[in-house]
TIVO-2410 file (N, C-alpha, C; in nm, 3 decimals):
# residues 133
REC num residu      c1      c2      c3 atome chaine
REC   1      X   0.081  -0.116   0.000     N      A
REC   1      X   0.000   0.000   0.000    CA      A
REC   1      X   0.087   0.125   0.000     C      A
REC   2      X   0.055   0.205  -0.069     N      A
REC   2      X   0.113   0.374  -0.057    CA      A
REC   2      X   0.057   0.447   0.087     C      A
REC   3      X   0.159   0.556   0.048     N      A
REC   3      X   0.093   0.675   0.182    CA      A
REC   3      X  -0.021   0.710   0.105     C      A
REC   4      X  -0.035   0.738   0.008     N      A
REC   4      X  -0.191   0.795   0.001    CA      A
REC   4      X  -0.333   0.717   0.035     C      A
REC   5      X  -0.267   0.578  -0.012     N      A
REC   5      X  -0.407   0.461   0.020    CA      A
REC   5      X  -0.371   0.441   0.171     C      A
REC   6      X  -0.298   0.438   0.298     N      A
REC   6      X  -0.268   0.395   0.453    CA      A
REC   6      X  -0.334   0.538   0.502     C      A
REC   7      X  -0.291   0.681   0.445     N      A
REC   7      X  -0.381   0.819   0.490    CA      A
REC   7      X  -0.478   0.797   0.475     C      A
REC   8      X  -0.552   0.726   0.364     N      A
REC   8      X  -0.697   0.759   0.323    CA      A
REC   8      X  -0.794   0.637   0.418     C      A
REC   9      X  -0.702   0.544   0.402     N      A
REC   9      X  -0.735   0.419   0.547    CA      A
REC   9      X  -0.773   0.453   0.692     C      A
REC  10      X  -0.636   0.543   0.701     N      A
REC  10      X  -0.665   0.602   0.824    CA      A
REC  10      X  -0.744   0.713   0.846     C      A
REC  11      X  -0.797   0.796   0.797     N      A
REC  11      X  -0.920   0.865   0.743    CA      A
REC  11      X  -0.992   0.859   0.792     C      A
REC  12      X  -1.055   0.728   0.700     N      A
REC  12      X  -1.144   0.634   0.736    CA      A
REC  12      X  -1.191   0.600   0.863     C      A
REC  13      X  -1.094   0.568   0.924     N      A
REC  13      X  -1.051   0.488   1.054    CA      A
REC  13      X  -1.105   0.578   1.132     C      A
REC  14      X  -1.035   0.719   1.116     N      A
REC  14      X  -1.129   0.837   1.252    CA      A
REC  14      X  -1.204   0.871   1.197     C      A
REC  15      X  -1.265   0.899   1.093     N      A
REC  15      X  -1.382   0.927   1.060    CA      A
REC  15      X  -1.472   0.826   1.126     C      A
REC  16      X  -1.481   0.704   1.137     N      A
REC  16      X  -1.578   0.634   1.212    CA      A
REC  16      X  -1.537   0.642   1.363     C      A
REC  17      X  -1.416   0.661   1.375     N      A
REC  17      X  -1.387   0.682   1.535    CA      A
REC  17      X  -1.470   0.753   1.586     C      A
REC  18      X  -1.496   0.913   1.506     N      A
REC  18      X  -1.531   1.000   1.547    CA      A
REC  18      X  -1.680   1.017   1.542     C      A
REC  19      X  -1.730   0.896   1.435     N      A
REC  19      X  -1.877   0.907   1.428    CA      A
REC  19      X  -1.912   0.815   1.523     C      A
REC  20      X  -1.871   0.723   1.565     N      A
REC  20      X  -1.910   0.593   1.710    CA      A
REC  20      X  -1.876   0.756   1.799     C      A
REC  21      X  -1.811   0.812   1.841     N      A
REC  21      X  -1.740   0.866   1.981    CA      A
REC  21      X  -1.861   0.928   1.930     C      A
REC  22      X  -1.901   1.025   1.824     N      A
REC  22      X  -2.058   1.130   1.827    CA      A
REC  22      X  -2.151   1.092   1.916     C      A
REC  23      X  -2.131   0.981   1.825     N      A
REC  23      X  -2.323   0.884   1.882    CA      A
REC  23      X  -2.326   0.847   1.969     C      A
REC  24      X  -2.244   0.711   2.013     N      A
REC  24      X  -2.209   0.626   2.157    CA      A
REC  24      X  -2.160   0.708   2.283     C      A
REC  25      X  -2.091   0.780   2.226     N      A
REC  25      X  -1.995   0.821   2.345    CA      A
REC  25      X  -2.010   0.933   2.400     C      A
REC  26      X  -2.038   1.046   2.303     N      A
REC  26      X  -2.039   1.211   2.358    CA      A
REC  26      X  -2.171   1.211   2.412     C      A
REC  27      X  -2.307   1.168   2.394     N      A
REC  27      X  -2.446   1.177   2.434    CA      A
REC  27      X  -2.436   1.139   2.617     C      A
REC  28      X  -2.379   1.010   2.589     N      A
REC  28      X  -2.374   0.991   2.809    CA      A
REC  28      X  -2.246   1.099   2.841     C      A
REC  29      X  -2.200   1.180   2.797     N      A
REC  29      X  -2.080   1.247   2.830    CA      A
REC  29      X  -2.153   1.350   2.862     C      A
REC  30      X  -2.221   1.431   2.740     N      A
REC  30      X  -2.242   1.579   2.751    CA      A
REC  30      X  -2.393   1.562   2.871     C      A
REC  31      X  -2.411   1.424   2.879     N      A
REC  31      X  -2.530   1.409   2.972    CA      A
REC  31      X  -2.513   1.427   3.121     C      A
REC  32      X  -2.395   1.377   3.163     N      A
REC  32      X  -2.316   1.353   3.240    CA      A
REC  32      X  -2.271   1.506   3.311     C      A
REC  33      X  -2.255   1.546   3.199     N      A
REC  33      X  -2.196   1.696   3.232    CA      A
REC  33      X  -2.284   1.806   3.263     C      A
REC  34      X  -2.422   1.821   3.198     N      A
REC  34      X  -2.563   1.837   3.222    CA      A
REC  34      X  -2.605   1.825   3.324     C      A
REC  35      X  -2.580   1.713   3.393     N      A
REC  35      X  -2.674   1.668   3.562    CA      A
REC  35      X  -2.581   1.742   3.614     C      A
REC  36      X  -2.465   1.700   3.607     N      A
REC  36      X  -2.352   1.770   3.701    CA      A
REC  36      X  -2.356   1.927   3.690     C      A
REC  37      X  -2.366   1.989   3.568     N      A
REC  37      X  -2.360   2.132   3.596    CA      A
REC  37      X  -2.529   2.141   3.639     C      A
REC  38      X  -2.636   2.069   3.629     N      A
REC  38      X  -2.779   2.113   3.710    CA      A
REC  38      X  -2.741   2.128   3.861     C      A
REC  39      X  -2.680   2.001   3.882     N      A
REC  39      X  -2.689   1.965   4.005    CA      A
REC  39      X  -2.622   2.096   4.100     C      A
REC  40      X  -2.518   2.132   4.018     N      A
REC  40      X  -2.422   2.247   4.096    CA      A
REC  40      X  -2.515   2.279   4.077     C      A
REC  41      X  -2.598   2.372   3.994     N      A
REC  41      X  -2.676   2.520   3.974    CA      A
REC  41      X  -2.761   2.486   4.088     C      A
REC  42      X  -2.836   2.382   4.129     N      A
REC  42      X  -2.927   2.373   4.226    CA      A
REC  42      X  -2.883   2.387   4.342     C      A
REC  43      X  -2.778   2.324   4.385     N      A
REC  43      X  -2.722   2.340   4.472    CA      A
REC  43      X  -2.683   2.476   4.487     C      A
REC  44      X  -2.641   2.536   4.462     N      A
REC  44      X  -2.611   2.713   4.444    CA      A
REC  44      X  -2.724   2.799   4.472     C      A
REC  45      X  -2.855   2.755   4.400     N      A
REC  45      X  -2.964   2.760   4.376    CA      A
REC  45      X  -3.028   2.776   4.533     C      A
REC  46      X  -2.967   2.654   4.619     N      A
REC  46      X  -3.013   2.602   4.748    CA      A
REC  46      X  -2.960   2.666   4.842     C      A
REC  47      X  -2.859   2.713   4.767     N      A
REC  47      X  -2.760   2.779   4.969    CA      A
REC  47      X  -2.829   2.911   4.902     C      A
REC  48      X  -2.828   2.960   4.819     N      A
REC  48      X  -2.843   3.097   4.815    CA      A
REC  48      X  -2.961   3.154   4.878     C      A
REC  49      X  -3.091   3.021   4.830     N      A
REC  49      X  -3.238   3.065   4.924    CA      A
REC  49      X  -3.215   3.022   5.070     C      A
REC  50      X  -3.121   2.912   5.072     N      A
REC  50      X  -3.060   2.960   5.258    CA      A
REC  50      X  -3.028   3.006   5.326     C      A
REC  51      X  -2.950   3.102   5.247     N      A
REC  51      X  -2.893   3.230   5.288    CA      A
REC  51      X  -2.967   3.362   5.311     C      A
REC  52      X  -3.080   3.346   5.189     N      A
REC  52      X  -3.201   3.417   5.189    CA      A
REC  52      X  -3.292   3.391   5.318     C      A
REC  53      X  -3.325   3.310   5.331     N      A
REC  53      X  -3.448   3.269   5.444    CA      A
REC  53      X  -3.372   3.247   5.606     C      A
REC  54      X  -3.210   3.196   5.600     N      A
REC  54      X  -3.149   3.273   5.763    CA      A
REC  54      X  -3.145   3.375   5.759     C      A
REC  55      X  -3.130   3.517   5.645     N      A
REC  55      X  -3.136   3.626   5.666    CA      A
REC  55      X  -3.289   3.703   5.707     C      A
REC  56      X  -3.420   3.635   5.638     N      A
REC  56      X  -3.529   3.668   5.709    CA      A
REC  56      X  -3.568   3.605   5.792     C      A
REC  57      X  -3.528   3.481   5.880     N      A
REC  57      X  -3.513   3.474   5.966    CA      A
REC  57      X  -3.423   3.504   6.095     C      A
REC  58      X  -3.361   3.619   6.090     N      A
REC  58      X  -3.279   3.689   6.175    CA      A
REC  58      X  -3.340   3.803   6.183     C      A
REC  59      X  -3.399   3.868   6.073     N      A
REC  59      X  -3.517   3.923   6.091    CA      A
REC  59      X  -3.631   3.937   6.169     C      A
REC  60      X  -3.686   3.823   6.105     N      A
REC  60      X  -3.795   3.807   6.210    CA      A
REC  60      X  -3.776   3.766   6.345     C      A
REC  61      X  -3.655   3.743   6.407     N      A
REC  61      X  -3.615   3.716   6.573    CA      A
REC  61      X  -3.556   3.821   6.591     C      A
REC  62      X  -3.462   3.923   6.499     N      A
REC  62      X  -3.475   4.069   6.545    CA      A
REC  62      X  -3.588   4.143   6.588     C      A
REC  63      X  -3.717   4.145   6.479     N      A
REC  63      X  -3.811   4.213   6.515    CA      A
REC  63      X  -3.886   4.154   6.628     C      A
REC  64      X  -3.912   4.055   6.664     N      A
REC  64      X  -3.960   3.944   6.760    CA      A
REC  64      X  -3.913   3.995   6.856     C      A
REC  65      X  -3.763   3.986   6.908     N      A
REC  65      X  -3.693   4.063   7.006    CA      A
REC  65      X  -3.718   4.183   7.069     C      A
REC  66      X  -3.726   4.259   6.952     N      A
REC  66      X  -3.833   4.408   6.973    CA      A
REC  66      X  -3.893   4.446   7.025     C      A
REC  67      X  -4.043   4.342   6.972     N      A
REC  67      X  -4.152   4.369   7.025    CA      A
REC  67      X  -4.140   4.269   7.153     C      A
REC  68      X  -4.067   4.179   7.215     N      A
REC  68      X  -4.050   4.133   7.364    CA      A
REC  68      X  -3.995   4.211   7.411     C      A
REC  69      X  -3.861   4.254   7.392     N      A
REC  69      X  -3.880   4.390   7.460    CA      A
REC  69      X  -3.933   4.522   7.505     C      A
REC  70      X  -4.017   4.547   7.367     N      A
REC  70      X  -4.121   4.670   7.435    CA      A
REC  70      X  -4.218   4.601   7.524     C      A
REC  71      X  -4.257   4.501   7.510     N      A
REC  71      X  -4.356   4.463   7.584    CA      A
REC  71      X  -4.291   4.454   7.706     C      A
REC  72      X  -4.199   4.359   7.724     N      A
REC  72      X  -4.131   4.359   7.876    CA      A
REC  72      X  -4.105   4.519   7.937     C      A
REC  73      X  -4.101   4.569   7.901     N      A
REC  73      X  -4.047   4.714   7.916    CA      A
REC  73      X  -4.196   4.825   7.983     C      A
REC  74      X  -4.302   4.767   7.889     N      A
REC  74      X  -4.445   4.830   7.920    CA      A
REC  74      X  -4.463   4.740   8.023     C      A
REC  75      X  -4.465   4.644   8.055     N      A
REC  75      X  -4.515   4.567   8.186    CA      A
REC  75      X  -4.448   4.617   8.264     C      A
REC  76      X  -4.288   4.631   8.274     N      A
REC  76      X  -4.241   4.662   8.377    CA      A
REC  76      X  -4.234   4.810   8.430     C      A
REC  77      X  -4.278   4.862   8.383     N      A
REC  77      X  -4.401   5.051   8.341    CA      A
REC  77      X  -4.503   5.023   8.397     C      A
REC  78      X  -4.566   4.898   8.395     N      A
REC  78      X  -4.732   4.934   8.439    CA      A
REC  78      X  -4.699   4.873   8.582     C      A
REC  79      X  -4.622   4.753   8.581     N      A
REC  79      X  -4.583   4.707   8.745    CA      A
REC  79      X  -4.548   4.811   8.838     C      A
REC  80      X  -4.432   4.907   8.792     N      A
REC  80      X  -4.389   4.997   8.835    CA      A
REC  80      X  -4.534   5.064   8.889     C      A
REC  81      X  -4.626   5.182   8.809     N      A
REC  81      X  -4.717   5.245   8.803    CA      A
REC  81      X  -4.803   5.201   8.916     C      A
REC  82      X  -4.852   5.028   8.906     N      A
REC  82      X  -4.953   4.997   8.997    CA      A
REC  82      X  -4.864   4.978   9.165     C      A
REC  83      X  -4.766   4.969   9.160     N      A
REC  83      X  -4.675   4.984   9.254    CA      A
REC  83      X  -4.680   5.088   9.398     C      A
REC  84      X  -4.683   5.180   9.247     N      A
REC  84      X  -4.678   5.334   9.286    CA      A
REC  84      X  -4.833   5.364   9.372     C      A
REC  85      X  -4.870   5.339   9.296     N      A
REC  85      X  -5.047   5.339   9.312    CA      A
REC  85      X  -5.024   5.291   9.458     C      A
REC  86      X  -5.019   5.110   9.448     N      A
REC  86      X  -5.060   5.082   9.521    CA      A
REC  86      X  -4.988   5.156   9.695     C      A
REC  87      X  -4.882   5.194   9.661     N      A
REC  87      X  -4.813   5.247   9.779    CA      A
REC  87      X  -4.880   5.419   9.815     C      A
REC  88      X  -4.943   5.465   9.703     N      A
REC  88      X  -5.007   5.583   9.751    CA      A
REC  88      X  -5.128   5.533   9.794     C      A
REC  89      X  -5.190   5.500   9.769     N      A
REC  89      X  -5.350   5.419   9.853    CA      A
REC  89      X  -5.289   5.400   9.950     C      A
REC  90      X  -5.200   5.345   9.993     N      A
REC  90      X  -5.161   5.216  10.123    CA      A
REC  90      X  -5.102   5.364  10.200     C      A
REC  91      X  -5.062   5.459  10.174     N      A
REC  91      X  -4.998   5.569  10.244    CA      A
REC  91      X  -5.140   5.669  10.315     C      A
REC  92      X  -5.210   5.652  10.176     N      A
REC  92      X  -5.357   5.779  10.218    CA      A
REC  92      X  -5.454   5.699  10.300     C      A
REC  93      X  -5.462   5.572  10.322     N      A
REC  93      X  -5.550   5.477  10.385    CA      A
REC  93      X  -5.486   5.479  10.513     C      A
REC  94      X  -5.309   5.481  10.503     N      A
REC  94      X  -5.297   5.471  10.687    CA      A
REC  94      X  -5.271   5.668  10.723     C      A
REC  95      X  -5.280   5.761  10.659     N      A
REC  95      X  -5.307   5.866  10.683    CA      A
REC  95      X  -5.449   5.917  10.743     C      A
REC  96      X  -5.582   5.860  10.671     N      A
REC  96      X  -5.648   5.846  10.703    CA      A
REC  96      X  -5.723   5.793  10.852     C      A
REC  97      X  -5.677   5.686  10.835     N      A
REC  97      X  -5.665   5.617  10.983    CA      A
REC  97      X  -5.583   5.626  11.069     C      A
REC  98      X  -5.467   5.731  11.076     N      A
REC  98      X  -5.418   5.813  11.140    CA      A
REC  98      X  -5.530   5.909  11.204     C      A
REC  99      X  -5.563   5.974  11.076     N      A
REC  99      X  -5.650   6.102  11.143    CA      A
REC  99      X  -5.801   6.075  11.238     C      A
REC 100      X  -5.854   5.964  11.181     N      A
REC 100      X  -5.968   5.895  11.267    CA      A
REC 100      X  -5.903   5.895  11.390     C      A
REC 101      X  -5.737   5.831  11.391     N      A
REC 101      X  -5.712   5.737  11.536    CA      A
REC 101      X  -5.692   5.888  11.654     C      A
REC 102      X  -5.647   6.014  11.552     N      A
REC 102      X  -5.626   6.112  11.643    CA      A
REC 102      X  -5.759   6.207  11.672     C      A
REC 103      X  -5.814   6.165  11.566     N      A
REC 103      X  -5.967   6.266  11.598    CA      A
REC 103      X  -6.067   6.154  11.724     C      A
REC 104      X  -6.058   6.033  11.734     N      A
REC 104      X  -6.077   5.964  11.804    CA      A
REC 104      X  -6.019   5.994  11.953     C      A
REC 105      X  -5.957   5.997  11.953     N      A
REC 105      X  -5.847   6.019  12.134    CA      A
REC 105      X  -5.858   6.140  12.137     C      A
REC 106      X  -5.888   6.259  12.060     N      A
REC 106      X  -5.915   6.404  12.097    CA      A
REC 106      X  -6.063   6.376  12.151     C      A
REC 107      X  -6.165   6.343  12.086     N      A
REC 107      X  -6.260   6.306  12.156    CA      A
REC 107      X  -6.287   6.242  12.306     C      A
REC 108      X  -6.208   6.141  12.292     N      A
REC 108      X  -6.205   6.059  12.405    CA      A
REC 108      X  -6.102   6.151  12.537     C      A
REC 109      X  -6.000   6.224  12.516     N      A
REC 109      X  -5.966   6.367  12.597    CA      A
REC 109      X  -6.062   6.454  12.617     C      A
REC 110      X  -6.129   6.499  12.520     N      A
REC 110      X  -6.267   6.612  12.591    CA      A
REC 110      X  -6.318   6.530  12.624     C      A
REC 111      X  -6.405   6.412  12.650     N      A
REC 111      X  -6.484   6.365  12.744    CA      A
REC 111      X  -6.441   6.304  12.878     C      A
REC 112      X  -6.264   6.278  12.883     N      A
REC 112      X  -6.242   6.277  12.984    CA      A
REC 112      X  -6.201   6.391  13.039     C      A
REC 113      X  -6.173   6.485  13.003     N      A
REC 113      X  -6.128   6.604  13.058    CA      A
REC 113      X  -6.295   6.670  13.081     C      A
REC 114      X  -6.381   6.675  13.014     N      A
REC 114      X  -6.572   6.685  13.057    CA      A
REC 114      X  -6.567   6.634  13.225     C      A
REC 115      X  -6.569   6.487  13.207     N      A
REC 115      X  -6.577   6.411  13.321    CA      A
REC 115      X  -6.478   6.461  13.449     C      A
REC 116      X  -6.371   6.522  13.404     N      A
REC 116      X  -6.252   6.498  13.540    CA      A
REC 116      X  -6.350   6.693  13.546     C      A
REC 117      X  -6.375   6.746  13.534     N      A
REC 117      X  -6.408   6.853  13.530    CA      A
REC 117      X  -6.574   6.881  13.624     C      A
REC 118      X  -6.637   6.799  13.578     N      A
REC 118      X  -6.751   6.751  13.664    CA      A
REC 118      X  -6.734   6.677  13.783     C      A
REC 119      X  -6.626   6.629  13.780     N      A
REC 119      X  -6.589   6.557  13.861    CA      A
REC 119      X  -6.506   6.679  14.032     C      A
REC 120      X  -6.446   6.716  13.919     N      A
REC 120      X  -6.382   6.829  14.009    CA      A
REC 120      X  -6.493   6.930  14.120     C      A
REC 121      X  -6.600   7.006  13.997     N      A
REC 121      X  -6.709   7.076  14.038    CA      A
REC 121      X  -6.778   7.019  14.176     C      A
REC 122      X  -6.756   6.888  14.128     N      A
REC 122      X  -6.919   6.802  14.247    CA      A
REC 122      X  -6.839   6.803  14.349     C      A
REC 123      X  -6.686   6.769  14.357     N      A
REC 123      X  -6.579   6.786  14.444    CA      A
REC 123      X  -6.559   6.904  14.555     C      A
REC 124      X  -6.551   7.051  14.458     N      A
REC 124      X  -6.560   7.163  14.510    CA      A
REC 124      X  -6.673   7.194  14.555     C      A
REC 125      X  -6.770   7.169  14.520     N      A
REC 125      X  -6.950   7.218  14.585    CA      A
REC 125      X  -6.947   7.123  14.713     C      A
REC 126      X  -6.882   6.996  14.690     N      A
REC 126      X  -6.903   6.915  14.812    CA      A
REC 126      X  -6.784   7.005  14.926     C      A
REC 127      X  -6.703   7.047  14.879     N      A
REC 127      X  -6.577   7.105  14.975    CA      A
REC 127      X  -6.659   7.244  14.994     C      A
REC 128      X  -6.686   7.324  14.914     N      A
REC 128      X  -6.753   7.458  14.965    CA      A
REC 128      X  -6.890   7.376  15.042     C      A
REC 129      X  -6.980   7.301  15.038     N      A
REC 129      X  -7.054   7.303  15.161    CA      A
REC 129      X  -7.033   7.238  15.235     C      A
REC 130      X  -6.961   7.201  15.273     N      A
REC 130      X  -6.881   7.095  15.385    CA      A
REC 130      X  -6.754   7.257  15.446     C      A
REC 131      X  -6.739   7.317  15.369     N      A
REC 131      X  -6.673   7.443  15.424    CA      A
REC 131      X  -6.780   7.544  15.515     C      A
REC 132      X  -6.906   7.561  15.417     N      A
REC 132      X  -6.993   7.681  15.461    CA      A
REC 132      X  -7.046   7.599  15.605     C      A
REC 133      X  -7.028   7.464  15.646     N      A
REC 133      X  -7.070   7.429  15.750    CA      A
REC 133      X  -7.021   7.476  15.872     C      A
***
């Protein structure tokens, strides 16, 4: 055989190499390569909405936080408040009953000081006529 008929042989030769490798071979290849670059994209796909949804969820336990804190904050405002309250009632109630307990014993002084006074009188009338005797 010549070089021109062993070139044209070999030709041949990859020319069908290359038409089996088309058909047989490159289809599960470029398939292969397909899942694999899906699979990345999804995956990419996946952290990125993970990244998305821990970020609104840091969010929403920021704002969550918030509003437990204002709330803790207003309770401990209104605890305070009824506190207050309750210690001014509890101050004007024993003020009160202060003033009963002293308007009470002023009373109970003029009627004993009434009594020691009558007492005195019936004393002296008995001493002035027991004197004029």
């Amino acid at each position: 055989m010549s070089i021109t008929g062993t070139l044209i042989v070999q030709m041949i030769v990859f020319m069908i190499l290359v038409i089996f490798t088309m058909k047989f071979i490159w289809p599960p290849l470029t398939k292969a390569l397909d899942e694999r670059t899906n699979k990345i994209a999804e995956g990419l796909a996946a952290a990125e909405n993970a990244k998305i949804a821990l970020t609104n969820a840091h969010q929403h336990v920021e704002v969550e936080l918030a509003k437990t804190r204002n709330e803790t904050s207003a309770r401990i405002a209104d605890a305070e408040r009824r506190a207050t309250m309750i210690i001014e009632e509890a101050k004007l109630r024993a003020s009160e009953e202060a003033t009963k307990i002293l308007e009470s014993a002023r009373q109970d002084a003029h009627q004993l000081t009434l009594k020691a006074r009558e007492a005195l009188r019936s004393q002296v009338a008995e001493l002035a006529v027991k004197g004029a005797e």
